[in-house]
Residue frames as a rotation matrix with the C-alpha (Angstrom) as fourth column:
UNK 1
0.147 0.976 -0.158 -75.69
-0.883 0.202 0.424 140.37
0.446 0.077 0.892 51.29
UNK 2
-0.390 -0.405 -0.827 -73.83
-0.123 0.913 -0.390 137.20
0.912 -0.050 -0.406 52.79
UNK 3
-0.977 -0.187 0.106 -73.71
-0.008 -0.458 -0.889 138.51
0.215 -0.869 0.446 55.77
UNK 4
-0.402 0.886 0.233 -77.66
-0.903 -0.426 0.061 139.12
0.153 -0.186 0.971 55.82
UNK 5
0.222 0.646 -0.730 -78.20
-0.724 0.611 0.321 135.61
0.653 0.457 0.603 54.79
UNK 6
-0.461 -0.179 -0.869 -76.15
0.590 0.670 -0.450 133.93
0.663 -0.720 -0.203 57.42
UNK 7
-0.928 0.364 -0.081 -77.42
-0.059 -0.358 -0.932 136.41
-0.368 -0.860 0.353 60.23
UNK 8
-0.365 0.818 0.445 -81.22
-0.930 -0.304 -0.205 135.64
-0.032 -0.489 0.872 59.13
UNK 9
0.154 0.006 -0.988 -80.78
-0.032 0.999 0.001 131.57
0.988 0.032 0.154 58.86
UNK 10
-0.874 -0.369 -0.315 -79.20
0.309 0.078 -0.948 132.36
0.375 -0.926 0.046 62.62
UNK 11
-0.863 0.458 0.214 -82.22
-0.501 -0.833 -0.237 134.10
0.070 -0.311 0.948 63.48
UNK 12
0.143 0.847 -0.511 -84.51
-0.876 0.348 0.333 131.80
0.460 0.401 0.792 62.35
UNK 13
-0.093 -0.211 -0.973 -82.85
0.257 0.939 -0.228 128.92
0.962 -0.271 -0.033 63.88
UNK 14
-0.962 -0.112 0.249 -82.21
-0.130 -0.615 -0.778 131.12
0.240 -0.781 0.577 67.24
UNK 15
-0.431 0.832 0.350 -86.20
-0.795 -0.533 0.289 131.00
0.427 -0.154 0.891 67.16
UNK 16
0.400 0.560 -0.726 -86.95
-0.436 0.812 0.387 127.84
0.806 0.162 0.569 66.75
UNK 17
-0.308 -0.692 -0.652 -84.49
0.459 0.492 -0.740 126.87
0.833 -0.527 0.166 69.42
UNK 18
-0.905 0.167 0.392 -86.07
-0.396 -0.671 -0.627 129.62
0.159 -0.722 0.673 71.93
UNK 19
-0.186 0.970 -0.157 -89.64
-0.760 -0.041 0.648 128.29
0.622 0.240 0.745 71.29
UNK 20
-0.232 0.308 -0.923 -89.72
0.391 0.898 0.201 125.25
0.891 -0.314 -0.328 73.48
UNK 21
-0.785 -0.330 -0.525 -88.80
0.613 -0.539 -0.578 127.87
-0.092 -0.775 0.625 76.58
UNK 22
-0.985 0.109 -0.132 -91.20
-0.075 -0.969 -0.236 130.24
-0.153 -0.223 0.963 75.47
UNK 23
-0.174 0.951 -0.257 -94.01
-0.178 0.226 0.958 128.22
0.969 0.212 0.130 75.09
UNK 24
0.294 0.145 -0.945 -93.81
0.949 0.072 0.306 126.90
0.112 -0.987 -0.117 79.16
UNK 25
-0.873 -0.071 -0.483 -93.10
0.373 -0.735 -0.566 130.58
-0.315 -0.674 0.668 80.03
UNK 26
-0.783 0.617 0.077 -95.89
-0.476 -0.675 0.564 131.57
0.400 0.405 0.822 78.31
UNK 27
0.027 0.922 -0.387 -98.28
-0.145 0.387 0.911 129.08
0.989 0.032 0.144 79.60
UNK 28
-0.502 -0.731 -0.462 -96.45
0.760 -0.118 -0.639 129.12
0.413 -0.672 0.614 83.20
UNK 29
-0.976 -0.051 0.213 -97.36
-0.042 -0.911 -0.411 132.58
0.215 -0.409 0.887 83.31
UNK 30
0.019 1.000 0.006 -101.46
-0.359 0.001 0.933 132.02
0.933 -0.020 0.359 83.14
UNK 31
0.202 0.151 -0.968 -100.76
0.824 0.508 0.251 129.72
0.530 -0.848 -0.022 86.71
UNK 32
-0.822 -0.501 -0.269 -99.79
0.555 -0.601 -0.575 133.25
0.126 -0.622 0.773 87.87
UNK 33
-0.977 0.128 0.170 -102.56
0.094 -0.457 0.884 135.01
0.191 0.880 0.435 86.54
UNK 34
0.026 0.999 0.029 -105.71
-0.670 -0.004 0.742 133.11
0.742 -0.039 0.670 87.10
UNK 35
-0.102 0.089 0.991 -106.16
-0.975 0.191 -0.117 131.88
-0.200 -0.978 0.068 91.08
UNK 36
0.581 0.487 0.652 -108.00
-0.464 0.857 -0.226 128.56
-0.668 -0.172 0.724 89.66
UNK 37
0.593 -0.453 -0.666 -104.70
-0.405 0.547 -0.733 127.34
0.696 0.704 0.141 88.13
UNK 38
0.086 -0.996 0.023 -102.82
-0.798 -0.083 -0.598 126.73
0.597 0.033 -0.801 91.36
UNK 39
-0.752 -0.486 -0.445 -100.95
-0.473 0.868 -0.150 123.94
0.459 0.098 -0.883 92.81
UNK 40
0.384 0.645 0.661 -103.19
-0.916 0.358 0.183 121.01
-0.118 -0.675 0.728 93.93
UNK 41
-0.860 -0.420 -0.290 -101.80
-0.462 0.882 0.093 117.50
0.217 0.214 -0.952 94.28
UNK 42
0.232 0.967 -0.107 -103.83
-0.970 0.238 0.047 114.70
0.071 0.093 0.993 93.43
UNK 43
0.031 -0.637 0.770 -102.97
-0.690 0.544 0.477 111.36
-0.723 -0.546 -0.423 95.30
UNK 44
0.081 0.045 -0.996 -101.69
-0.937 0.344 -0.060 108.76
0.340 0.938 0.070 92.69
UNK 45
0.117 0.254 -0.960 -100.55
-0.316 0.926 0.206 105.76
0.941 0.280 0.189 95.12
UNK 46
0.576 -0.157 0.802 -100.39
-0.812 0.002 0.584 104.42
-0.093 -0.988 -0.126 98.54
UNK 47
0.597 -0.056 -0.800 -98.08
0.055 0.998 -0.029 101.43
0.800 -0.027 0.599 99.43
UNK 48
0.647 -0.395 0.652 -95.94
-0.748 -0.161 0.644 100.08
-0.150 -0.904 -0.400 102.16
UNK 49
0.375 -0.927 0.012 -92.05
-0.490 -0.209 -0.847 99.78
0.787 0.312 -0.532 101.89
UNK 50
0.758 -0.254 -0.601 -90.20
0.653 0.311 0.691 97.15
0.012 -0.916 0.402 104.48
UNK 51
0.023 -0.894 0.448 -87.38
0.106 -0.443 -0.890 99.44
0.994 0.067 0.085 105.82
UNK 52
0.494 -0.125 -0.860 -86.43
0.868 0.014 0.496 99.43
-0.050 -0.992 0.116 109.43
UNK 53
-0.134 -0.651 0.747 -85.16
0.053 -0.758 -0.651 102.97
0.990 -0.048 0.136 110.75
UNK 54
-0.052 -0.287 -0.957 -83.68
0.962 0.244 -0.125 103.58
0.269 -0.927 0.263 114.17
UNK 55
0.827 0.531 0.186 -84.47
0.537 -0.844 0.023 106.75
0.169 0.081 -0.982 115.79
UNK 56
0.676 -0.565 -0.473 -81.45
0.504 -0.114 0.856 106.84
-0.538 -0.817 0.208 117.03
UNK 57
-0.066 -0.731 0.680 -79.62
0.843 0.324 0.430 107.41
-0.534 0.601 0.595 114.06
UNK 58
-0.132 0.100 0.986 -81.41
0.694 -0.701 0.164 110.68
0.708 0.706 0.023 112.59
UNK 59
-0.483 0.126 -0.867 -81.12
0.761 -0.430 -0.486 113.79
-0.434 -0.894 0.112 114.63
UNK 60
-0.508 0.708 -0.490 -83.75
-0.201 -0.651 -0.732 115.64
-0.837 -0.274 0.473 112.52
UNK 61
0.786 0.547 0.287 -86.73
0.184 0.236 -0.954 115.56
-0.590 0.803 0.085 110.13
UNK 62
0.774 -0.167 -0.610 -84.16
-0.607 -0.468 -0.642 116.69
-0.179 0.868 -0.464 107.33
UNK 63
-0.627 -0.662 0.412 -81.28
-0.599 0.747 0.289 113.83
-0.499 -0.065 -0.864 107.93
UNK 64
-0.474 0.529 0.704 -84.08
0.132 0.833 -0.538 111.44
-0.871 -0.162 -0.465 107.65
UNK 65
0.558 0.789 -0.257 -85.94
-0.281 -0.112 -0.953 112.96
-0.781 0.604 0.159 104.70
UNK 66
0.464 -0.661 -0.590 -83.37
-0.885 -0.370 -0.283 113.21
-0.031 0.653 -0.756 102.97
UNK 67
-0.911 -0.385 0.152 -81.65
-0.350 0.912 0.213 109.25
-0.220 0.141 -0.965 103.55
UNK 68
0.016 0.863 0.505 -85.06
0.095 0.501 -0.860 108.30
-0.995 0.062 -0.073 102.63
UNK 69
0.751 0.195 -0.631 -84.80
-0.339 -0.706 -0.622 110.02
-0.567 0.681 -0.464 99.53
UNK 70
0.016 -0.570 -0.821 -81.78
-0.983 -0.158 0.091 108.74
-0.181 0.806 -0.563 98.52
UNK 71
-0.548 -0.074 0.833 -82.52
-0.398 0.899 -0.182 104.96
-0.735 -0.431 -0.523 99.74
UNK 72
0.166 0.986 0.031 -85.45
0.225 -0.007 -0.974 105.47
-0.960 0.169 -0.223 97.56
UNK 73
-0.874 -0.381 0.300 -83.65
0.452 -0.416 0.789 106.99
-0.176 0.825 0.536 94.28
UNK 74
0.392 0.908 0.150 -86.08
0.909 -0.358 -0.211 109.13
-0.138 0.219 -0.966 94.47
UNK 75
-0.733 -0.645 0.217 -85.59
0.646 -0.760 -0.075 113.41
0.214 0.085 0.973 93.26
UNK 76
0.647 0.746 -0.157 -87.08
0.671 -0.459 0.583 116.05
0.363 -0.482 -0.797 95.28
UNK 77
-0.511 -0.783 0.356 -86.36
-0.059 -0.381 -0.923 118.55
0.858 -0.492 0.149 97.94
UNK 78
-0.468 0.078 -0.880 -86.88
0.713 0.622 -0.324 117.68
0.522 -0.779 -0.346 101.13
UNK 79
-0.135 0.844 0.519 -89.90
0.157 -0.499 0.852 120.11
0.978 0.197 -0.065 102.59
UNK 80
-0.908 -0.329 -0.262 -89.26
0.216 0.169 -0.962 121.00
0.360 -0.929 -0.083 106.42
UNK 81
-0.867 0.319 0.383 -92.23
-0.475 -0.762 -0.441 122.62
0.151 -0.564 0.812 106.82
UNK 82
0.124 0.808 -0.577 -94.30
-0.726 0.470 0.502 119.22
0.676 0.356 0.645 106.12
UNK 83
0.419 -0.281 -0.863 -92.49
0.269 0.947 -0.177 116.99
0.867 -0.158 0.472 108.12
UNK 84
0.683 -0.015 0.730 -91.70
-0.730 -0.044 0.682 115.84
0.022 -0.999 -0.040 111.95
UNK 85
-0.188 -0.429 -0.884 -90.35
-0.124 0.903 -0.412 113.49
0.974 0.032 -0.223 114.03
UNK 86
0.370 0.396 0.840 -91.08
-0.765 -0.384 0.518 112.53
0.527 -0.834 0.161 117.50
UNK 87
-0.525 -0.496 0.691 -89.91
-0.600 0.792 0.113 109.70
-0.603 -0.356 -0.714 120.16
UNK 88
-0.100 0.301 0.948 -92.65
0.167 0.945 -0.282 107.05
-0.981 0.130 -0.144 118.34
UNK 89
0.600 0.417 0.683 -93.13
0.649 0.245 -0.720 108.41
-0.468 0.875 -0.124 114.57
UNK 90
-0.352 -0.312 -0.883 -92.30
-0.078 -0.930 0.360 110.49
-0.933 0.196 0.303 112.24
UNK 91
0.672 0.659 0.338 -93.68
0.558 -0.151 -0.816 112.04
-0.487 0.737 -0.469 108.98
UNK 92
-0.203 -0.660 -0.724 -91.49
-0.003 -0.739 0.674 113.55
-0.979 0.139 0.148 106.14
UNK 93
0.731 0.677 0.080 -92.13
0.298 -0.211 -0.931 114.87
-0.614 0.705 -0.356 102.63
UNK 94
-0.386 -0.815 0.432 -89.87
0.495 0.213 0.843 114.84
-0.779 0.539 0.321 99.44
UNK 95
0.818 0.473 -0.328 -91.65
0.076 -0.653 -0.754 117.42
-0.571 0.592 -0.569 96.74
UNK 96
-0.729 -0.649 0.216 -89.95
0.478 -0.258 0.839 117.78
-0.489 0.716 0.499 93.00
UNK 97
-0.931 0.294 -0.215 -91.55
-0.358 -0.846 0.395 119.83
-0.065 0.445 0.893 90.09
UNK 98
-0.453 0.768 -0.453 -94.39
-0.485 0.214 0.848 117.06
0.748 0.604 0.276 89.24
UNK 99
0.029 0.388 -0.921 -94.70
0.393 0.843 0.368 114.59
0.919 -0.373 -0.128 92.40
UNK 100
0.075 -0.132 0.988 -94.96
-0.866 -0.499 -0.001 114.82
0.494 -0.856 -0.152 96.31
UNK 101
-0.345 -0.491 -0.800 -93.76
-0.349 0.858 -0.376 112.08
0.871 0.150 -0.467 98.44
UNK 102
0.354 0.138 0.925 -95.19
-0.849 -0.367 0.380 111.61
0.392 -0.920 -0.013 101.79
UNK 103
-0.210 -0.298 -0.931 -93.23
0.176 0.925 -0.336 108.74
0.962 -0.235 -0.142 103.84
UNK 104
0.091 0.278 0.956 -94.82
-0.856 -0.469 0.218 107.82
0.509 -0.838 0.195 107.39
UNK 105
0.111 -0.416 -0.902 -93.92
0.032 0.909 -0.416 105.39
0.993 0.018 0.114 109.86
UNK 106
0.971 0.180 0.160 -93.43
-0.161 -0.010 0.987 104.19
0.180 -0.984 0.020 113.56
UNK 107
-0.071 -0.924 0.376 -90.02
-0.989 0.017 -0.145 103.91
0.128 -0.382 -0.915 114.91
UNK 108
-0.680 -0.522 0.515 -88.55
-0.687 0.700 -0.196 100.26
-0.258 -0.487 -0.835 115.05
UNK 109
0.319 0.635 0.704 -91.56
0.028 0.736 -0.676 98.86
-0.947 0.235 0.217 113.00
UNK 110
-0.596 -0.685 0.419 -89.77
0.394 0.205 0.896 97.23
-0.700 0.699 0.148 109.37
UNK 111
-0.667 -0.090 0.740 -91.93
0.734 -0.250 0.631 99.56
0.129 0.964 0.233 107.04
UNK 112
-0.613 -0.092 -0.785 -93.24
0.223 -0.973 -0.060 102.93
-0.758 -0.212 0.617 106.13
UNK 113
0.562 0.794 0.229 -96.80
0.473 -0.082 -0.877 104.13
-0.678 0.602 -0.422 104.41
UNK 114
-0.811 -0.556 0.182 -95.19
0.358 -0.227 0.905 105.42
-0.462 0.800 0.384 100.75
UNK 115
0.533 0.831 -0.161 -97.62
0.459 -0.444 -0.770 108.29
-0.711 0.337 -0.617 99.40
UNK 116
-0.874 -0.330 0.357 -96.95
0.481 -0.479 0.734 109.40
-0.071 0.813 0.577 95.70
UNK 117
0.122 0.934 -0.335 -98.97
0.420 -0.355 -0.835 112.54
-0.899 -0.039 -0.436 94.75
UNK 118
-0.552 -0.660 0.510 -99.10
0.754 -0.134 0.643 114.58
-0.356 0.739 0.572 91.74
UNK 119
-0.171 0.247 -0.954 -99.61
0.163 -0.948 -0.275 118.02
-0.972 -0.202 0.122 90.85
UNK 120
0.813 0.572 -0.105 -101.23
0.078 -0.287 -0.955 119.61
-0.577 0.768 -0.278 88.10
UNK 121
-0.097 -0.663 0.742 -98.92
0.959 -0.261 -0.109 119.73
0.266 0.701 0.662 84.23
UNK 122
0.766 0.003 0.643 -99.90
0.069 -0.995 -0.077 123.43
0.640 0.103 -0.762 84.57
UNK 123
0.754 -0.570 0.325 -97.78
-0.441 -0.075 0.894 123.45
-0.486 -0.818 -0.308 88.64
UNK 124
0.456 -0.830 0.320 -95.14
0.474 0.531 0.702 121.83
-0.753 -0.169 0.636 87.11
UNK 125
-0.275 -0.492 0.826 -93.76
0.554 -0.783 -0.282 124.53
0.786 0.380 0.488 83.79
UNK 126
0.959 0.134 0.250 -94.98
-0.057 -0.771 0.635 126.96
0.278 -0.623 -0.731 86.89
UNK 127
0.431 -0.876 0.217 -91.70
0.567 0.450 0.690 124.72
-0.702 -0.175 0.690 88.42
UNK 128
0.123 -0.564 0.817 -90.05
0.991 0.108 -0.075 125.10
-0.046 0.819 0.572 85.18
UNK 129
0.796 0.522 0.308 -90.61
0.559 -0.828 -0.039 129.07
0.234 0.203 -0.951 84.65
UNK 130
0.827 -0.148 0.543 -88.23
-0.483 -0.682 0.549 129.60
0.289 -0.716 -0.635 87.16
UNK 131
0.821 -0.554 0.137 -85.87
0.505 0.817 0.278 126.50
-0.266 -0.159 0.951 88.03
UNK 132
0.737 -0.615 0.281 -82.84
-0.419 -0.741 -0.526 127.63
0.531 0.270 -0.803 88.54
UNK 133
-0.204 -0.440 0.874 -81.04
-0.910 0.414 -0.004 125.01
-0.360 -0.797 -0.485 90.73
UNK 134
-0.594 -0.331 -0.733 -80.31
-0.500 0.866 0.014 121.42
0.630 0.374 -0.680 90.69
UNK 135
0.271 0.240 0.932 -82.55
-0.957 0.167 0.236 119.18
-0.099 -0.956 0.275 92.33
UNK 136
-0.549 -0.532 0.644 -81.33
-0.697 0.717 -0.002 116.47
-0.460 -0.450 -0.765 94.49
UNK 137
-0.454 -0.197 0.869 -81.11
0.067 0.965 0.254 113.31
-0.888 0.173 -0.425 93.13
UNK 138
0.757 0.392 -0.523 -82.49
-0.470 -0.229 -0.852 114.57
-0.453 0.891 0.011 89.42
UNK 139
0.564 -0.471 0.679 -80.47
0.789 0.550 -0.274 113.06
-0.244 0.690 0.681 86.37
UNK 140
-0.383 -0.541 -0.748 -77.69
0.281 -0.840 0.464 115.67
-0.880 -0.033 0.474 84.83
UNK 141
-0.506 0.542 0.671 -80.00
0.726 -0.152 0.671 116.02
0.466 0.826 -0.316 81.65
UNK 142
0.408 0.870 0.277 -82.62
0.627 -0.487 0.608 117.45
0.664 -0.075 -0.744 83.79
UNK 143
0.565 -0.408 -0.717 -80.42
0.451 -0.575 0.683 119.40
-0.691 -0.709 -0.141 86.24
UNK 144
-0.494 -0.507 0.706 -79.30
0.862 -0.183 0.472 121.02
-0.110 0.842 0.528 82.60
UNK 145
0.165 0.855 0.492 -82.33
0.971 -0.054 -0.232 122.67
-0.172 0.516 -0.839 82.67
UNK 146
0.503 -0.034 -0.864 -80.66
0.207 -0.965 0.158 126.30
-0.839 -0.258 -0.478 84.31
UNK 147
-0.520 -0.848 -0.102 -78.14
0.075 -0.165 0.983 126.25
-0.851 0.504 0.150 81.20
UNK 148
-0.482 0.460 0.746 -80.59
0.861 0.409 0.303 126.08
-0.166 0.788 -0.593 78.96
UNK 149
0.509 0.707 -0.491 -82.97
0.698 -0.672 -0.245 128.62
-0.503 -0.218 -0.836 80.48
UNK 150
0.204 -0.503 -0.840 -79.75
0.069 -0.848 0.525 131.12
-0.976 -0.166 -0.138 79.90
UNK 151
-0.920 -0.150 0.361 -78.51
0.371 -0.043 0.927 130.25
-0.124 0.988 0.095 76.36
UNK 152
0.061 0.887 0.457 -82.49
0.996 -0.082 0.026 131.33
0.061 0.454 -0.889 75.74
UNK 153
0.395 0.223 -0.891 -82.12
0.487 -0.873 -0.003 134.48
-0.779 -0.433 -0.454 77.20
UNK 154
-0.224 -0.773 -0.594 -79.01
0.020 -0.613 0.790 135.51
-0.974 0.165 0.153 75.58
UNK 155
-0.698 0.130 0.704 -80.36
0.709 0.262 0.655 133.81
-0.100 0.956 -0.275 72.29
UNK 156
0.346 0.892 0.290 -83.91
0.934 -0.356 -0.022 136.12
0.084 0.278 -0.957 72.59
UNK 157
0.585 -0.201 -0.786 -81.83
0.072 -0.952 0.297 139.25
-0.808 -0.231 -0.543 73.17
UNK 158
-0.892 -0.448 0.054 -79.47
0.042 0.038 0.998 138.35
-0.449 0.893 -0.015 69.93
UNK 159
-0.530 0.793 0.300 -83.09
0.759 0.602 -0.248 137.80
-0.377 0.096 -0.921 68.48
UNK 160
0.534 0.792 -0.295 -84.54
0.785 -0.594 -0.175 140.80
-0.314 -0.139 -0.939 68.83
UNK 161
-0.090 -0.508 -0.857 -81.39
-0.098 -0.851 0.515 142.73
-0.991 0.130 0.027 68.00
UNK 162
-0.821 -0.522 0.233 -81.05
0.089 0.287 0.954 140.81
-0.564 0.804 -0.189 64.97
UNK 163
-0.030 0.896 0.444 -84.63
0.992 0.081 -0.097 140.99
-0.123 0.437 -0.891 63.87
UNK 164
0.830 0.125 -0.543 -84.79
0.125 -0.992 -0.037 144.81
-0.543 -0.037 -0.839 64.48
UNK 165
-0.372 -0.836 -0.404 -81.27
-0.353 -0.276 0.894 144.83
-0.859 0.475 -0.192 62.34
UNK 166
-0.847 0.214 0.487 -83.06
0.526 0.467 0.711 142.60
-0.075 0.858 -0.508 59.51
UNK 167
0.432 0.871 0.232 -86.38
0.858 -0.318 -0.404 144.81
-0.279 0.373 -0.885 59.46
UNK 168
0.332 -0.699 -0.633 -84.13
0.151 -0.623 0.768 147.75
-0.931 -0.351 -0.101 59.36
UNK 169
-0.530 -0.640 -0.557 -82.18
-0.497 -0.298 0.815 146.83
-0.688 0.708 -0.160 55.86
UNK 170
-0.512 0.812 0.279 -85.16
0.545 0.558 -0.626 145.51
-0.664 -0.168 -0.729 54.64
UNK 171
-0.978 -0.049 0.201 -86.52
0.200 -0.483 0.853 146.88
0.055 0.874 0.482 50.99
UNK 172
-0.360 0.909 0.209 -89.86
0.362 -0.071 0.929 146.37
0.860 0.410 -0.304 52.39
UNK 173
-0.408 0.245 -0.880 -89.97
0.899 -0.064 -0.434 147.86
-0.162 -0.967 -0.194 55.69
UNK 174
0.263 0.839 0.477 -93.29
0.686 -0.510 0.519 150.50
0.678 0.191 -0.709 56.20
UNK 175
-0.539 -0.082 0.838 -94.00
-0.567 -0.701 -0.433 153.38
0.623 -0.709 0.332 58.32
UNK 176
0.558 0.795 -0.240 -96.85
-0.491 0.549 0.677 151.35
0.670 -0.260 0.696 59.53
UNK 177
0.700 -0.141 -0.700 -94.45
0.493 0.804 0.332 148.51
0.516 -0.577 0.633 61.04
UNK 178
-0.795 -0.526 0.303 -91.48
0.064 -0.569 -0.820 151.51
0.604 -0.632 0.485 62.46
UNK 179
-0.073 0.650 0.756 -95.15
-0.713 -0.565 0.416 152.60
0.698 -0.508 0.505 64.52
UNK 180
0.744 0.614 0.264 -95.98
-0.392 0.081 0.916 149.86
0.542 -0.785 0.301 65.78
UNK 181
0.200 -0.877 -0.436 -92.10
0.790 0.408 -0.457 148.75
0.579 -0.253 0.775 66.98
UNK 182
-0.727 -0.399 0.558 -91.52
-0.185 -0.669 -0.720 152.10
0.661 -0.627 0.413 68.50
UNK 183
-0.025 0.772 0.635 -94.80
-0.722 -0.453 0.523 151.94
0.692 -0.445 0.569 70.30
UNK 184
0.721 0.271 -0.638 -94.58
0.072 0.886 0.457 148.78
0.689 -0.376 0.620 71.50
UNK 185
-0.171 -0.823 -0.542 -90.89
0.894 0.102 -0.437 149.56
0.414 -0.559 0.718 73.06
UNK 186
-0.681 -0.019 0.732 -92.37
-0.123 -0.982 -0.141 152.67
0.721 -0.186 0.667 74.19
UNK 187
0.471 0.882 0.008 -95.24
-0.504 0.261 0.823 151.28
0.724 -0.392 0.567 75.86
UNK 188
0.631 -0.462 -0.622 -92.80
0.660 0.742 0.118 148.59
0.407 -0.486 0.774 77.58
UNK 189
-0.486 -0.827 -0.282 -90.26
0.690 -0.165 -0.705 150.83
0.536 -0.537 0.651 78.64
UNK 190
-0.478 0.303 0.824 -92.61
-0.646 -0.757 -0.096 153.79
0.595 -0.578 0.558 80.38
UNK 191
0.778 0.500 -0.380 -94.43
-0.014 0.618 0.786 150.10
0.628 -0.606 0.488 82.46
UNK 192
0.099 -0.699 -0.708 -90.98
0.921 0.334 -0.200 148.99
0.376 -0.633 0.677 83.64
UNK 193
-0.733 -0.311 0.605 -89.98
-0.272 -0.681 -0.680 153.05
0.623 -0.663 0.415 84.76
UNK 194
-0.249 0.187 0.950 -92.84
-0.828 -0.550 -0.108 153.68
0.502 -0.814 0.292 86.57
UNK 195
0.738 0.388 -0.552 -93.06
-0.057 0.851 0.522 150.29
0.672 -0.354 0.650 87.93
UNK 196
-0.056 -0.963 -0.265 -89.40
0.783 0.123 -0.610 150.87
0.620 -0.242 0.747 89.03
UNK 197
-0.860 -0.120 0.495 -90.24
-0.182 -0.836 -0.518 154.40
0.476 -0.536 0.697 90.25
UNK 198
0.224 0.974 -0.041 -93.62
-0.507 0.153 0.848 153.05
0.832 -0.170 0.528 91.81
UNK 199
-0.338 -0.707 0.622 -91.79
-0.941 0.234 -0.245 150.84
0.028 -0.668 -0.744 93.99
C-alpha cells in the first residue's frame, strides 16, 4: 500500500504542476477554433529615439533589424517580410509573443519613429501553445519555456498511466467508469487512425 500512496501524492502533484500548461493550451486552442480570436495588434506608443545609422554599414533589412534590436535591449524576431531598406530609408519590424516593434527612419538623420504595438493576451498563449525556440534577446527564465513545455508532456503521459494504474487497484472502481475510459480511448484512437489514414 506504500507504494500506492507515494505513486498517488506523485500524481496529484504531477497535476497540479501540469495545470499551468494546460490551462494556455486549452485556451490557446479556442484562437484556433473561432476566426474572431486572431492576431490583431493594437498600437500602444509612438516616440522618437536619437540614433544616427549609416547606410553604409548594414547590407540588409535583417543586419539592421536585428542591431536595432539589440541597441534597443529589446526581444523579438526580426520579421523580413515587414521590413525594407532603400538608398534614403528604411523600415524594419522586431515581433515577440506579446509586442511588435516598428522602427522607421531616414538615412543620416540622428533618430528613428519607435512604434510599440500589442497583440491580443489570447495571440500571445496562441505564441505560447507552441514555443519551442529561444527568442533573441529574451531572459533565460523565459527562453526556459521549451523545457518546461516537455517535462509536461512526459509528466501528463506518467499521469495518465498512473491514474489508469490507481483506478485500476481501486476498491471502488465501477463498470460504469471502465465504459466510459474504454470509450473515450476508443473514440480517440479510431479519430487519430482515420485521420492518419485520411491523409
Amino acid at each position: 500500500m506504500k507504494v500506492k500512496n507515494y505513486l498517488l501524492q506523485f500524481h496529484i502533484y504531477l497535476g497540479l504542476f501540469c495545470t499551468p500548461y494546460l490551462l494556455i493550451f486549452a485556451l490557446s486552442s479556442l484562437s484556433f477554433n473561432h476566426i474572431s480570436l486572431k492576431e490583431e495588434f493594437t498600437p500602444v506608443k509612438s516616440e522618437h529615439i536619437a540614433i544616427t545609422l549609416n547606410e553604409d554599414s548594414f547590407d540588409s533589412p535583417r543586419a539592421l533589424g536585428e542591431a536595432l534590436r539589440d541597441s534597443l535591449q529589446l526581444m523579438g524576431w526580426f520579421i523580413p517580410w515587414e521590413s525594407h531598406i532603400d538608398s534614403s530609408s528604411f523600415l524594419v519590424n522586431v515581433r515577440n509573443l506579446g509586442r511588435d516593434f516598428r522602427m522607421t527612419g531616414t538615412w543620416g538623420i540622428p533618430e528613428i519613429e519607435f512604434t510599440t504595438n500589442s497583440t491580443r493576451f489570447i495571440s500571445m498563449l496562441k505564441g505560447l501553445h507552441g514555443l519551442h525556440e529561444e527568442i533573441p534577446g529574451a531572459p533565460w527564465w523565459i527562453n526556459g519555456w521549451w523545457l518546461y513545455q516537455d517535462l509536461t508532456v512526459y509528466s501528463l503521459l506518467f499521469w495518465v498511466l498512473s491514474g489508469i494504474y490507481l483506478w485500476w487497484v481501486s476498491k471502488s472502481r465501477s463498470k460504469s467508469s471502465a465504459f466510459w475510459l474504454i470509450g473515450s480511448l476508443s473514440m480517440s484512437l479510431i479519430l487519430m487512425i482515420y485521420l492518419w489514414l485520411a491523409g
